[in-house]
C-alpha positions as CSV (number, residue, x, y, z in Angstrom):
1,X,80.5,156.5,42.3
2,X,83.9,156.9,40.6
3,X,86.5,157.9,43.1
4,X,89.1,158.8,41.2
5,X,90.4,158.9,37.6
6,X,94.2,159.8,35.9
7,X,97.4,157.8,35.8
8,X,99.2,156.1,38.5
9,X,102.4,158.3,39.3
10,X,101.2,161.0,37.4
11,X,101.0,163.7,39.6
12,X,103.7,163.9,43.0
13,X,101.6,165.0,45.5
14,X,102.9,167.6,48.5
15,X,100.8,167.6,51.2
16,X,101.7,171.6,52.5
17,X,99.6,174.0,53.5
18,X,96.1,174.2,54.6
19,X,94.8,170.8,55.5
20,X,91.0,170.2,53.5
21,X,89.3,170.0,57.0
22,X,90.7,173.2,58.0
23,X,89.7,174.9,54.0
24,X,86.1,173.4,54.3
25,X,85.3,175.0,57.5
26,X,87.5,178.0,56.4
27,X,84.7,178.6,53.9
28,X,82.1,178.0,57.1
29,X,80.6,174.6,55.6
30,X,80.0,172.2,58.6
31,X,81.5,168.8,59.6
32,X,80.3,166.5,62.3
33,X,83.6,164.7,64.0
34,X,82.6,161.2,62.7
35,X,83.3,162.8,59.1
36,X,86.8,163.6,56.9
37,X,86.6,165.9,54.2
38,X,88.0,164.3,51.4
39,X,89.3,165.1,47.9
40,X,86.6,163.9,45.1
41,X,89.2,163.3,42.7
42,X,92.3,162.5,45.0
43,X,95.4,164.7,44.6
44,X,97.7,161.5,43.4
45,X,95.3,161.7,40.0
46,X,95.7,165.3,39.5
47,X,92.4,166.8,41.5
48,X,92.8,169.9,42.7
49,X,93.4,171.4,46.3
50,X,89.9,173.0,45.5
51,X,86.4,173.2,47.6
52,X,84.5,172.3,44.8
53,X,86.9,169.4,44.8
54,X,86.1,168.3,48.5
55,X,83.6,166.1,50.0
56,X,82.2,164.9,53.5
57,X,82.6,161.7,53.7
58,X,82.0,159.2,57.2
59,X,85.5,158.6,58.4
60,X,85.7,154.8,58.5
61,X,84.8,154.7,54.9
62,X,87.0,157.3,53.9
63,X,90.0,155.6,55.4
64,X,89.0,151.7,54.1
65,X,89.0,154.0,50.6
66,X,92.1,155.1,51.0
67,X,93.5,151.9,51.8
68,X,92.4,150.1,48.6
69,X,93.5,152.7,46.9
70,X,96.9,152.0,48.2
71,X,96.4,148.5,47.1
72,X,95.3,149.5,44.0
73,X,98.4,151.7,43.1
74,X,101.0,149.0,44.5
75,X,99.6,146.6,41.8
76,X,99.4,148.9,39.1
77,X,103.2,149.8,36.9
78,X,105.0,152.8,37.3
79,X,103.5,155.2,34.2
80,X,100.4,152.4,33.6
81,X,97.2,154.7,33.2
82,X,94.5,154.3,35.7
83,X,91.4,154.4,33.8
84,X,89.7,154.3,36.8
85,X,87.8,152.0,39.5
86,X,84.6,151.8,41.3
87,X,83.8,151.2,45.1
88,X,80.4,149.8,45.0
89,X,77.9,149.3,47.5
90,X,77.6,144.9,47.5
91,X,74.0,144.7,49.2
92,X,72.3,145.7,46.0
């Protein structure tokens, strides 16, 4: 599954507003508590604040996401594109 796609840096992201959790169930789509409703293409890479951008996703996997994510933008140059990256499942 691609994650996300753009350029590192590219888009300064303002977290204001309705939260996705609270647009999601806004539009009366469910979520179990173990879940986070996360952005398909994150807001950092210029997705939208969207619901057809948003996903459920389990929240421990969300969060490990979002963590090599951070790893992956600390390595990458300011202004260095971001052609994009893959988190795979390693059992197959």
């Amino acid at each position: 599954m691609l994650i996300s796609e753009g350029s590192a840096g590219d888009t300064e992201v303002k977290r204001t507003g309705v939260s996705a959790r609270k647009q999601w169930l806004a539009a009366g789509r469910d979520v179990a508590a173990s879940e986070d409703i996360d952005h398909i293409q994150d807001l950092q890479y210029g997705g939208q604040k969207t619901l057809d951008n948003l996903q459920k996703l389990d929240k421990s996997v969300n969060r490990s996401i979002g963590r090599q994510t951070a790893a992956i933008n600390k390595s990458v140059p300011e202004g260095q594109s971001v052609c994009g990256f893959r988190i795979c499942d390693r059992s197959n």
